[in-house]
TORLO-182250 format. One record per residue: x, y, z of N, C-alpha, C in turn. Coordinates in pm, whole numbers, padded with zeros to 5 digits, always signed. Atoms other than C-alpha are relative to their C-alpha. Example, Ala and Ser with C-alpha at 12.3 -4.5 7.8 and 13.67 -1.06 7.14 Angstrom:
2
+00089-00119+00000+01230-00450+00780+00090+00120+00000/-00082-00119-00006+01367-00106+00714-00077+00109+00073/
This chain:
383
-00007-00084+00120+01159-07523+01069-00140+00019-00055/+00151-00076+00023+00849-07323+00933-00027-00070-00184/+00027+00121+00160+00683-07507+00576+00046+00151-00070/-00094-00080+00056+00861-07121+00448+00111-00019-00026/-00113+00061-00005+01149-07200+00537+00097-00137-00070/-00005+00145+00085+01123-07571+00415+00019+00033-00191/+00045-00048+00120+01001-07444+00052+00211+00109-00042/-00107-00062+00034+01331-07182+00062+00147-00079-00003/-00101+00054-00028+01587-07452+00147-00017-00067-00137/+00025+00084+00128+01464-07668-00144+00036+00069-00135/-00072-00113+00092+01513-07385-00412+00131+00002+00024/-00131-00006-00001+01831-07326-00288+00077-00141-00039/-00063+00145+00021+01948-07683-00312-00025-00014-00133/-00022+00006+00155+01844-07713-00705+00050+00127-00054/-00074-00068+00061+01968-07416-00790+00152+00034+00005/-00150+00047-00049+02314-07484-00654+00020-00122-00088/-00048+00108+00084+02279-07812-00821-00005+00028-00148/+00015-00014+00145+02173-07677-01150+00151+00078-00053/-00135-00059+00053+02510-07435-01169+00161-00033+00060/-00114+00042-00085+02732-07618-00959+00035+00083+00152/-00066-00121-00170+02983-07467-00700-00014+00150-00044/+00002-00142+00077+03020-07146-00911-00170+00098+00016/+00150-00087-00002+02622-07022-00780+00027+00131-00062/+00014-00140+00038+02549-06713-00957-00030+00087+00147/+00056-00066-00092+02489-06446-00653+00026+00084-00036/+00078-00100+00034+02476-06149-00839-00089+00007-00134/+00078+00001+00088+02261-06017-01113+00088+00021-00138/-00073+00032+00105+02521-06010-01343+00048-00114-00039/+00006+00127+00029+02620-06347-01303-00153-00054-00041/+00098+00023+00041+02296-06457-01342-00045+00021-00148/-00009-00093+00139+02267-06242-01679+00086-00129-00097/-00061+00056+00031+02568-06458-01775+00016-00117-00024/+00047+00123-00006+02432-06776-01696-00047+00001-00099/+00084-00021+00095+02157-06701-01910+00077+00011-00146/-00052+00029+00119+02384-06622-02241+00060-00136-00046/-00066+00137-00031+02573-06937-02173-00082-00135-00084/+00084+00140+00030+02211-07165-02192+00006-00062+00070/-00001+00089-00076+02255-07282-01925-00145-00029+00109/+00121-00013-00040+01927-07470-01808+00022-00138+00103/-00046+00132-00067+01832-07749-01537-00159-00037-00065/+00115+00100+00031+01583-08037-01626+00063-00085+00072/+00054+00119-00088+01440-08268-01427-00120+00031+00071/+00136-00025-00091+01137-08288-01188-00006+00080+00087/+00036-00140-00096+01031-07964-00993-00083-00083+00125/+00117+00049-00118+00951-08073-00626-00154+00070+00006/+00104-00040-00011+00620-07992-00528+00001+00194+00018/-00056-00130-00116+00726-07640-00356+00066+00060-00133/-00069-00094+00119+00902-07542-00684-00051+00020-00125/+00120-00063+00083+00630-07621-00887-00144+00074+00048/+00064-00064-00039+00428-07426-00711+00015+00181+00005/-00071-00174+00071+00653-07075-00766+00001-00030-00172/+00042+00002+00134+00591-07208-01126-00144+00042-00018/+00133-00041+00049+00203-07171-01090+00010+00140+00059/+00033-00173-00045+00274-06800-00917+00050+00075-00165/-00094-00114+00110+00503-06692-01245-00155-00044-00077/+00089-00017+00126+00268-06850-01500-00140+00122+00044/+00127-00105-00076-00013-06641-01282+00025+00125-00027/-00082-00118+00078+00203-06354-01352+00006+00017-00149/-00048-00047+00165+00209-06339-01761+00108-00136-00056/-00059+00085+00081+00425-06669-01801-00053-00094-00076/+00118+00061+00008+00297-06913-02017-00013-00134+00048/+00073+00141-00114+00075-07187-01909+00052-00105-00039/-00048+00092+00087+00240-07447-02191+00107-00079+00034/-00125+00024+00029+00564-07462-02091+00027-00130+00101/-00002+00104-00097+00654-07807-01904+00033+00026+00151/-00006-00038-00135+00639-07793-01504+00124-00042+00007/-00090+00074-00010+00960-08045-01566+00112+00070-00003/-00162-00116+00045+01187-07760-01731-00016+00066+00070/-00005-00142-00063+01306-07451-01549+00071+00039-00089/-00052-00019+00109+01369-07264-01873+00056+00154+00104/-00087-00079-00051+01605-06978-01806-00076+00148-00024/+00096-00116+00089+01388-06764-02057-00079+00092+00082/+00105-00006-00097+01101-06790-01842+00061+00082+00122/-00085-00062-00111+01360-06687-01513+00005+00129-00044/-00063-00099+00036+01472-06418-01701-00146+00115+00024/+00080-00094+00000+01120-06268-01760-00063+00009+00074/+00048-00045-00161+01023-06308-01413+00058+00093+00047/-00087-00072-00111+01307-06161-01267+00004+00169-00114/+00063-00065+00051+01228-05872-01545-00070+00108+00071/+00134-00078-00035+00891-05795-01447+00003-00003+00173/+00011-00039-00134+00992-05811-01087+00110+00143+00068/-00079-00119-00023+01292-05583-01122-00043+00110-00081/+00132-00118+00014+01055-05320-01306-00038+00060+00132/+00109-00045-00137+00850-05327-00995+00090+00022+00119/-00126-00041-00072+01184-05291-00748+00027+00158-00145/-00086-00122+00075+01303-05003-00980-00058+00113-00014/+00093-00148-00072+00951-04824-00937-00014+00029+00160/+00005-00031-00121+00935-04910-00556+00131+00096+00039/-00082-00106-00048+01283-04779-00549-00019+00183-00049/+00040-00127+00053+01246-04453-00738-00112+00048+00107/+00108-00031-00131+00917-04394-00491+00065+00038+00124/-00103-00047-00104+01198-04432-00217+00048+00092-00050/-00090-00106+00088+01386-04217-00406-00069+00121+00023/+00083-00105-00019+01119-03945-00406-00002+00067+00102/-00016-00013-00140+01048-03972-00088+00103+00057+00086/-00106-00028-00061+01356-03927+00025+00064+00119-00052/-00018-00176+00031+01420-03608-00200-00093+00074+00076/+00145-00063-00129+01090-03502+00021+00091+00020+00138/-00062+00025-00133+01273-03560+00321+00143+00072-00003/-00102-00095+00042+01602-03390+00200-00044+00107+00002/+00031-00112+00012+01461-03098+00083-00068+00076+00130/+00098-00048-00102+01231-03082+00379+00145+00026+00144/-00089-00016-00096+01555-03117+00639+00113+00095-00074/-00102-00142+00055+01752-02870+00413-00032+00099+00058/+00034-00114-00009+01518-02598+00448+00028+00035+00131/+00005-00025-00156+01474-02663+00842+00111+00038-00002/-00126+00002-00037+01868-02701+00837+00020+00156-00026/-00009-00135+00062+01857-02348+00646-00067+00088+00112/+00062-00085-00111+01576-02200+00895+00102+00024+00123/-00097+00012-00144+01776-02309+01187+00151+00077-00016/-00093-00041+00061+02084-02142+01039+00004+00149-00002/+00051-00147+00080+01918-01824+00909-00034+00075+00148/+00091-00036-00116+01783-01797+01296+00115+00056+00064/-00082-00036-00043+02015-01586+01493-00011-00057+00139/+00066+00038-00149+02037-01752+01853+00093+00066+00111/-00085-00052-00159+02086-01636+02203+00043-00077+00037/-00073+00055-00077+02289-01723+02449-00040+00044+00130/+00091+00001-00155+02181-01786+02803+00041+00178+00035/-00031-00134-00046+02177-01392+02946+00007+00067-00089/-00006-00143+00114+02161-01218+02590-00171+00060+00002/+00086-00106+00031+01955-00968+02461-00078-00052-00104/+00089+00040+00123+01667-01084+02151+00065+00087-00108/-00085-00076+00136+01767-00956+01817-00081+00094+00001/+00108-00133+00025+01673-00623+01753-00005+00094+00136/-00012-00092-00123+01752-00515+02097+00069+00146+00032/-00033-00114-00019+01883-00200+02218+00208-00010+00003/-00091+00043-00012+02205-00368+02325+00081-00112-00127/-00019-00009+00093+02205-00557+02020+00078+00074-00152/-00054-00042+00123+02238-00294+01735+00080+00085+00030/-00085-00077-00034+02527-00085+01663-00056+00105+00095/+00031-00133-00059+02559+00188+01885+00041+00144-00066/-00040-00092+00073+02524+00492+01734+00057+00110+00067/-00061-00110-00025+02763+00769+01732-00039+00145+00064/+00097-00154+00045+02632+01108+01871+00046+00085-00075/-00040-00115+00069+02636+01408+01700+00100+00089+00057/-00074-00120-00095+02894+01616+01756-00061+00161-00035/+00041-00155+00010+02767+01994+01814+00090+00094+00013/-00163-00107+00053+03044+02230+01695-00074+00149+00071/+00071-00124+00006+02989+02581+01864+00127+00088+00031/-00078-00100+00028+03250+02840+01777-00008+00094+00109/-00029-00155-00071+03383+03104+02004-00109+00168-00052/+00098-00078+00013+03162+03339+01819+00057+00183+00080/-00045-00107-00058+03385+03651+01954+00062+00082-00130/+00009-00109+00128+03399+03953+01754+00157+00098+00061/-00145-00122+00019+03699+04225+01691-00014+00082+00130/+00042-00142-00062+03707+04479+01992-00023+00092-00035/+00056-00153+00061+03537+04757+01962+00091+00129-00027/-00092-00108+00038+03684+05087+01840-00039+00090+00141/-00015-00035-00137+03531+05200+02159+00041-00072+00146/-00076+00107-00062+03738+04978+02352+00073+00148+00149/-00082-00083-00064+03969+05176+02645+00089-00107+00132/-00043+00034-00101+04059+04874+02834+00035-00157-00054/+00023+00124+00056+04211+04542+02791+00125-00057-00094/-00111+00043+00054+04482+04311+02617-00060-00004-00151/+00089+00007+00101+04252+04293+02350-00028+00166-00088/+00080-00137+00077+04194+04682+02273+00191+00038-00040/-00080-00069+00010+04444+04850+02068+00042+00118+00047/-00019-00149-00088+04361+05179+02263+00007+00048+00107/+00025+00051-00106+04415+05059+02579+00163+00091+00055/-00118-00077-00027+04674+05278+02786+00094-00090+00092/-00055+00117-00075+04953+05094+02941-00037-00041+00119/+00064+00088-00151+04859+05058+03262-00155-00073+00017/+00126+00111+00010+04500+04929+03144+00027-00118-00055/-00013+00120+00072+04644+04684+02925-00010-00135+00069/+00017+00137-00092+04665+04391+03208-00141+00040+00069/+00145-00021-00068+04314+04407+03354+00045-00150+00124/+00002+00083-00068+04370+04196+03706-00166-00075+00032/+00125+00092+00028+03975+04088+03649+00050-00122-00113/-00029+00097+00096+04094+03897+03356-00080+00016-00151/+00052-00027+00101+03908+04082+03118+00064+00055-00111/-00099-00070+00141+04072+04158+02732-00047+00127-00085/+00058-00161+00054+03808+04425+02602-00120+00018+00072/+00119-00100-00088+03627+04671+02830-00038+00110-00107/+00064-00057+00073+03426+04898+02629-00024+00140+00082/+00046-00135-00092+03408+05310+02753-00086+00010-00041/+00132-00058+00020+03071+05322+02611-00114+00012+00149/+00107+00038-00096+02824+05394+02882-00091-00075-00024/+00124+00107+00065+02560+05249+02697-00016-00163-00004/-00065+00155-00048+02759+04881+02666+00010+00007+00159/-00021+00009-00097+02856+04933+03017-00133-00040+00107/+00105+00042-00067+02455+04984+03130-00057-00114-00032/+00088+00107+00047+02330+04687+02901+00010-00100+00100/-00051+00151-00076+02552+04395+03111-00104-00006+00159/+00063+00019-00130+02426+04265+03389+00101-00112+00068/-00121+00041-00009+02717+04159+03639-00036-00111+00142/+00012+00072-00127+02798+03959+03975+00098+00000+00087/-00070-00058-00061+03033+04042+04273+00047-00133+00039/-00094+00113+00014+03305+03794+04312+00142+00082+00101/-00100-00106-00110+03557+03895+04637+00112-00115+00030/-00132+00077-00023+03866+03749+04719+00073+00039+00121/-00022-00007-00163+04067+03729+05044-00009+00145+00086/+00050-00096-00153+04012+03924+05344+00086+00060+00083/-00093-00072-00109+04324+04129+05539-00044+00031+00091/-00006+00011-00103+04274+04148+05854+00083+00136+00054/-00098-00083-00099+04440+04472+06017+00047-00054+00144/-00096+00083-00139+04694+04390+06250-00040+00038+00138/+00079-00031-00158+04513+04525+06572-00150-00127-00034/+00087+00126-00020+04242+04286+06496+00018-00115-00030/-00028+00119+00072+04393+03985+06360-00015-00103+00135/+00012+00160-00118+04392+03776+06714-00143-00003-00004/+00149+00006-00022+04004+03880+06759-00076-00072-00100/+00002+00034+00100+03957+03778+06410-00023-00165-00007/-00090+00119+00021+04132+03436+06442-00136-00130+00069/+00134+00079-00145+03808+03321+06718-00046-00113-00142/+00132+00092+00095+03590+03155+06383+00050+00068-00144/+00007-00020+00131+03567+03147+06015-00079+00149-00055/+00110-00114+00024+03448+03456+05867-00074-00002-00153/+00056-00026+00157+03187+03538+05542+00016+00160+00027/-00018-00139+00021+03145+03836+05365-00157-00005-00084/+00079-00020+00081+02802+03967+05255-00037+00111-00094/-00035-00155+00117+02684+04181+04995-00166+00039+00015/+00222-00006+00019+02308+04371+04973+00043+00118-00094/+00030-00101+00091+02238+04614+04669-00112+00033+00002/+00143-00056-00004+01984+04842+04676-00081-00036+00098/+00104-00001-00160+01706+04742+04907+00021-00208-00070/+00012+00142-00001+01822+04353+04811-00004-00082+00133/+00012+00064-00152+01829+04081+05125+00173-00054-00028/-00146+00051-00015+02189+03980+05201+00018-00108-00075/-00040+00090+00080+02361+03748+04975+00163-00003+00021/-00130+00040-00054+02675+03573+05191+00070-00109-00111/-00072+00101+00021+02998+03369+05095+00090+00016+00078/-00088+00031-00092+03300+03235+05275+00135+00094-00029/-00093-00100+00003+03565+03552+05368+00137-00033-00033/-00109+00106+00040+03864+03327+05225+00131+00126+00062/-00113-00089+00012+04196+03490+05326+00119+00089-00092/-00085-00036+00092+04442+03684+05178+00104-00051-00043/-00079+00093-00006+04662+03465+05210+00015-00114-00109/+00042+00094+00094+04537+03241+04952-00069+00039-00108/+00065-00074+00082+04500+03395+04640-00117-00093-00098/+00071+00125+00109+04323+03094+04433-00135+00034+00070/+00167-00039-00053+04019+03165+04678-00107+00091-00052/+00087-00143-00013+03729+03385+04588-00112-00093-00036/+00119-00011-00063+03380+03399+04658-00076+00057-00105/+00094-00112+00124+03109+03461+04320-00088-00003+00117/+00110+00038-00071+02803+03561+04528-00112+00000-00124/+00109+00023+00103+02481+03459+04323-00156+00156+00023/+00103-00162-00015+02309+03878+04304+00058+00032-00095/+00001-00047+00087+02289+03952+04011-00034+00179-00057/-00008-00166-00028+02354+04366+03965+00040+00067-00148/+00022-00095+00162+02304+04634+03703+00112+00077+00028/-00002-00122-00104+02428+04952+03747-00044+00130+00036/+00089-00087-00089+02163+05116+03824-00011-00060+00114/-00012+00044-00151+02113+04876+04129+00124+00068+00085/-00148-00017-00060+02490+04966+04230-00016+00121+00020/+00015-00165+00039+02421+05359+04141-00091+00010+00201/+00097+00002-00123+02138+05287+04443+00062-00005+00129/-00141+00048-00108+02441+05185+04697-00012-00142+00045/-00032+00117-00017+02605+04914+04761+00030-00048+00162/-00058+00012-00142+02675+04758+05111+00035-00147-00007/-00052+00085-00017+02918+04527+05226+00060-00071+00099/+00022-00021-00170+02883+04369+05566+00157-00128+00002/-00074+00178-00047+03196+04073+05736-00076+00018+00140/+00124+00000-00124+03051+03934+06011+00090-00211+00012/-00066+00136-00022+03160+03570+06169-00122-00114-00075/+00102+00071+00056+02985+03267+05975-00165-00032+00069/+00127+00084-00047+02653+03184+06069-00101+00122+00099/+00078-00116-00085+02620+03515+06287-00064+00127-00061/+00116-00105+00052+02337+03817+06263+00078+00132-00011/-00072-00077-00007+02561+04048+06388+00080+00067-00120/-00106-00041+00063+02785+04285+06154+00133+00017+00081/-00108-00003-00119+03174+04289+06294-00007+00142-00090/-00036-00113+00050+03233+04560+06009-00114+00056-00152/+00092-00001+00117+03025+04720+05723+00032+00134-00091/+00017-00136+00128+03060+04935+05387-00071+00047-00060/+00086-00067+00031+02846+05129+05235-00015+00105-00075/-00021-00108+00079+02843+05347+04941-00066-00007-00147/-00009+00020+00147+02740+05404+04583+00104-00036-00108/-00077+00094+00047+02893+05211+04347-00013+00025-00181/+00013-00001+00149+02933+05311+03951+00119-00036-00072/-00055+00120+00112+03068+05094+03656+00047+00124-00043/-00057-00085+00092+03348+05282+03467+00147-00143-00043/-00097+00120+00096+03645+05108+03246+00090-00079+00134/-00076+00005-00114+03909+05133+03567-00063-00139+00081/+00033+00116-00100+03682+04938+03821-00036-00127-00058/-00005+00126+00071+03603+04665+03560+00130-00072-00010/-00138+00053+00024+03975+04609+03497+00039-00020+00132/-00070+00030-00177+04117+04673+03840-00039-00085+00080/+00022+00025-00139+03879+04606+04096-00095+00083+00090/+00010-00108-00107+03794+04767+04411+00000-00055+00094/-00013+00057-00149+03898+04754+04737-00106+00105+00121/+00131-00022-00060+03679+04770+04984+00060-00020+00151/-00074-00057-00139+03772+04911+05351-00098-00045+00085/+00120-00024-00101+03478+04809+05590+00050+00034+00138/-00022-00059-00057+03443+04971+05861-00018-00069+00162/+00043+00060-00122+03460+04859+06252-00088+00127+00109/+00076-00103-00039+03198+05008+06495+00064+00137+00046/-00098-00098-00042+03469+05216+06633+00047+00078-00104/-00061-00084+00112+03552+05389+06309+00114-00013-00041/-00100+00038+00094+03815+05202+06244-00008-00143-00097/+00061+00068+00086+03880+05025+05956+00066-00167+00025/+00037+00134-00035+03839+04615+06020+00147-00034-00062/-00085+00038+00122+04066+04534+05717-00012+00000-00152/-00047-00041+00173+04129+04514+05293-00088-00094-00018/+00026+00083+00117+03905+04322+05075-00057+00031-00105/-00038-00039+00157+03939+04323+04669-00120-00081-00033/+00136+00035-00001+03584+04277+04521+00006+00059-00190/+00022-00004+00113+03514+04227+04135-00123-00016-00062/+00146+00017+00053+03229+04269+03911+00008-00065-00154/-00044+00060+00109+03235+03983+03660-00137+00008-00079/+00125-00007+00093+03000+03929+03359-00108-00118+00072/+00062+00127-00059+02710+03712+03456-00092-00050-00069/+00120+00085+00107+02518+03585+03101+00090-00100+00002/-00042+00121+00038+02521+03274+03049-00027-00063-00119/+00079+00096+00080+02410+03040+02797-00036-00120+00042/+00013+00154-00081+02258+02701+02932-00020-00094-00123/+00009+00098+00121+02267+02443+02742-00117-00112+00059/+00070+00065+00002+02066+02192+02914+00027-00071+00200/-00007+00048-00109+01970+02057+03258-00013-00138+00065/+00020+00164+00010+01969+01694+03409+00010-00006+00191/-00037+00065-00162+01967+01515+03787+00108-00035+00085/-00134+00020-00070+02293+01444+03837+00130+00063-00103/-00161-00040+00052+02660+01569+03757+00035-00093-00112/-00051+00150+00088+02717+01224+03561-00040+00041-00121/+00087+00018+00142+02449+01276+03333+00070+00116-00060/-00029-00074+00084+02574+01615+03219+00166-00035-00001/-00198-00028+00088+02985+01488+03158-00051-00098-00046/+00017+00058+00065+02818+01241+02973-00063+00063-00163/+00093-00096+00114+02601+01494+02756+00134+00090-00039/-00136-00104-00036+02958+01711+02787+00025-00036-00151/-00038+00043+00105+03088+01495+02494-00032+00029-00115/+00052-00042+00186+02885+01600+02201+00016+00132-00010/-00011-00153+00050+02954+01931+02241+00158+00023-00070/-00129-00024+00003+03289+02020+02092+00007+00159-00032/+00016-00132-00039+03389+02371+02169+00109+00020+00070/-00111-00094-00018+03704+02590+02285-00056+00090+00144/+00045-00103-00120+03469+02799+02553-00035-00117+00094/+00024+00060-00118+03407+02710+02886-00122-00029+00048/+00091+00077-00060+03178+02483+03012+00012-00058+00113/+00016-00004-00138+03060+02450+03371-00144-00074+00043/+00118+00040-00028+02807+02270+03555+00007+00032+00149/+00042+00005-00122+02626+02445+03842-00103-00048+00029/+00094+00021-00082+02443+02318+04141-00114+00107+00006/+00144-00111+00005+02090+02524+04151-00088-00003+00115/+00104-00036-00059+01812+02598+04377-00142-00158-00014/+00089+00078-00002+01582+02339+04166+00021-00159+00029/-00028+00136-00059+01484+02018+04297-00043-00055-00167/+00026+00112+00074+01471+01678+04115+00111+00003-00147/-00057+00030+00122+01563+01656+03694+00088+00124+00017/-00074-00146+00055+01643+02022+03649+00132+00056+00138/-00083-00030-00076+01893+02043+03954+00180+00045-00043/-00090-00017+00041+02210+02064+03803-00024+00075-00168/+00003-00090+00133+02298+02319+03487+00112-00011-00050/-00144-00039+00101+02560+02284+03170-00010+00089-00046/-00012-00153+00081+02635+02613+03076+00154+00016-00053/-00124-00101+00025+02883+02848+02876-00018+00108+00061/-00016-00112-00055+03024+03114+02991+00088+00024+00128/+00116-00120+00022+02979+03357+03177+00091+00110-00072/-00031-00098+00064+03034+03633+02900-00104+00126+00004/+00089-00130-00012+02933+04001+02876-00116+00010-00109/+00142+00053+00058+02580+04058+02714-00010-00068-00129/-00044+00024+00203+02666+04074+02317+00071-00099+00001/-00087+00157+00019+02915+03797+02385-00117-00142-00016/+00128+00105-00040+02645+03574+02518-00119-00031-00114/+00079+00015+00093+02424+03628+02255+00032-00034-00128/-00076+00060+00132+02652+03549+01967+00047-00134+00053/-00015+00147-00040+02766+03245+02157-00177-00087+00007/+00172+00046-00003+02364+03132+02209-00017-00014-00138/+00027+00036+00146+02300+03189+01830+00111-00084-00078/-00095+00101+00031+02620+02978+01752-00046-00132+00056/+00022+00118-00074+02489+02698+01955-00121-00050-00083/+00120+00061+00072+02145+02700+01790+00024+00004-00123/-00055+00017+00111+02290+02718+01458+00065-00144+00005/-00064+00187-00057+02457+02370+01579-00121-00106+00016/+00144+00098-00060+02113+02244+01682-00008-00045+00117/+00013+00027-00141+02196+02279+02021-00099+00062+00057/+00084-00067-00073+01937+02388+02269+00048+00079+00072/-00104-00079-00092+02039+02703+02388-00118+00109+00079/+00096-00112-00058+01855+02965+02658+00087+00068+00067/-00040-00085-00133+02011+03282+02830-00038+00001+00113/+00038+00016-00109+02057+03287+03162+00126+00081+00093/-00051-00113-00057+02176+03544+03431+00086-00108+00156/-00051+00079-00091+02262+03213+03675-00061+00065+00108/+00121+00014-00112+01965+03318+03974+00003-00094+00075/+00048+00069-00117+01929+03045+04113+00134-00111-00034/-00130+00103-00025+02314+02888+04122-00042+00014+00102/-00054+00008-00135+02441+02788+04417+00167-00034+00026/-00181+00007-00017+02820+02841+04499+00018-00027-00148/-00119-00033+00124+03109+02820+04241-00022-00137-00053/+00013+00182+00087+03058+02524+03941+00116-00071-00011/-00090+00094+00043+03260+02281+03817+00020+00011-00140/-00016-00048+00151+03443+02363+03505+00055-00178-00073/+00014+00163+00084+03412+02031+03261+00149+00027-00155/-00088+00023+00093+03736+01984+03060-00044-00029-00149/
């Protein structure tokens, strides 16, 4: 045992003897002792008068006999020592509001911090914030009353019965010459009859049908049969009619070959009739007879474009913000890369086109006329 140790056993042993079995062990007993008077006398071992010369060293006084252990004296030790516990604690105390406050805030930072998760996106990301809505671009039909010079059409009140169904599909043809020269059209043919003396010779290969206006270069599509009325053939030649006035020619010929099997050839002028109807078209075989029937239309060919992109996807994705009643189509084109594919309206006759275009940019859509040049084959009409 350590001479500490020794010294602490000895205390304990008179102060057990001074209060009996009943030891005070808290500070309230103790307290209680003290009202009581209750004191010990007798001789302080060495070791206990020696925590007597630390108190008197402390503020007790020097007078008082080493013999007594006055209670008084106890009292104003244990006093001035629980003072000094009551500032060390408080100091803890401090401290430890330091240390609170300081693991609050973190607890708060850490809180306030938005966190990822293995494979997310950082805050503020693209994928992150809402996604915003697009705009929707409203563009009105933009179609006006028929004209009072109307003569053709489901649409014209002055339309004589047998014009009233137009098998083009058109509702108001206009007898003005003047409307008639503005448009600018495109020849659209549909199946191919076959006269019955040539129909086995015929039967060898697929046939096209081409078209040349004026001093143009041939402009082919596939001679679909008659048989199948849903078929027809826009060719991408775009025609006035003054070009047409110049003559028209209209060769069949087997796909892929130089040769003509049969060919037509004539001047060709725009009046209400051939807009509504048609025209059939007789070509001719070298022998002077005629090959077979095919029904050949001259549709409107403005467009409005709305906007071009790289793939089909991208424009039924762009499709969506438009909301609109007219028809929208996306053709394949001529140009390579971004601009390869085209969303357009249409195709309407000139004045149509141009009130549909200024309806679009009134929307804040990007809109440019366009005569469709450089399609290629029949589009895809976008629901």
């Amino acid at each position: 045992m350590t001479h500490a140790e020794e010294e602490s056993s000895e205390l304990d042993a008179l102060v057990q003897g001074a209060f009996g079995e009943l030891v005070p062990t808290t500070e309230a007993g103790v307290e209680r002792a003290e009202a009581d008077g209750v004191e010990h006398r007798g001789a302080l071992p060495a070791s206990l008068a020696l925590y007597g010369d630390r108190l008197s060293a402390g503020g007790v006084s020097e007078t008082a006999p080493k013999s007594v252990v006055s209670m008084e004296e106890a009292r104003r030790s244990r006093e001035l020592h629980k003072h000094a516990r009551i500032r060390a604690t408080l100091s803890h105390i401090g401290v430890g509001l330091v240390g609170a406050a300081a693991a609050a805030a973190l607890l708060l930072t850490v809180r306030s911090t938005p966190r990822i998760g293995v494979g997310g996106d950082p805050p503020g990301s693209a994928s992150t914030l809402p996604s915003a809505t697009p705009t929707q671009i409203v563009i009105g039909d933009a179609e006006s009353v028929c004209p009072s010079s109307c003569c053709a059409g489901s649409a014209c009140g002055k339309a004589s019965a047998e014009m009233v169904s137009c098998a083009s599909g058109r509702t108001c043809i206009s007898c003005s010459a003047a409307d008639l020269a503005a448009g600018v059209y495109r020849f659209r043919v549909g199946g191919f009859a076959p006269a019955d003396k040539f129909k086995k010779n015929l039967s060898a290969g697929p046939l096209e049908v081409c078209v040349r206006v004026a001093g143009s270069e041939l402009v082919c599509g596939p001679a679909h049969t008659a048989g199948d009325p849903d078929k027809w053939a826009s060719l991408p030649l775009p025609v006035t009619n003054g070009d047409t006035l110049g003559g028209v020619t209209i060769v069949i010929r087997f796909a892929g070959a130089k040769e003509a099997l049969a060919e037509w050839s004539e001047p060709l002028s725009f009046n209400a009739g051939g807009l509504c109807k048609g025209y059939l078209i007789q070509p001719i075989f070298r022998t002077g007879e005629v090959l077979g029937t095919l029904s050949a239309f001259l549709v409107d060919a403005h467009y409005v474009e709305l906007l071009r992109a790289g793939s089909v996807e991208r424009l039924k994705e762009e499709r969506r913000r438009f909301d609109t009643k007219l028809p929208l189509t996306v053709f394949d084109t001529e140009r390579p890369g971004d601009g390869r594919f085209a969303l357009v309206l249409g195709p309407f006759g000139k004045a149509h086109a141009e009130r549909v275009r200024w309806s679009a940019l009134e929307a804040g859509a990007s809109a440019t006329p366009s005569l469709g040049d450089d399609f290629v084959g029949d589009g895809l009409t976008l629901e």
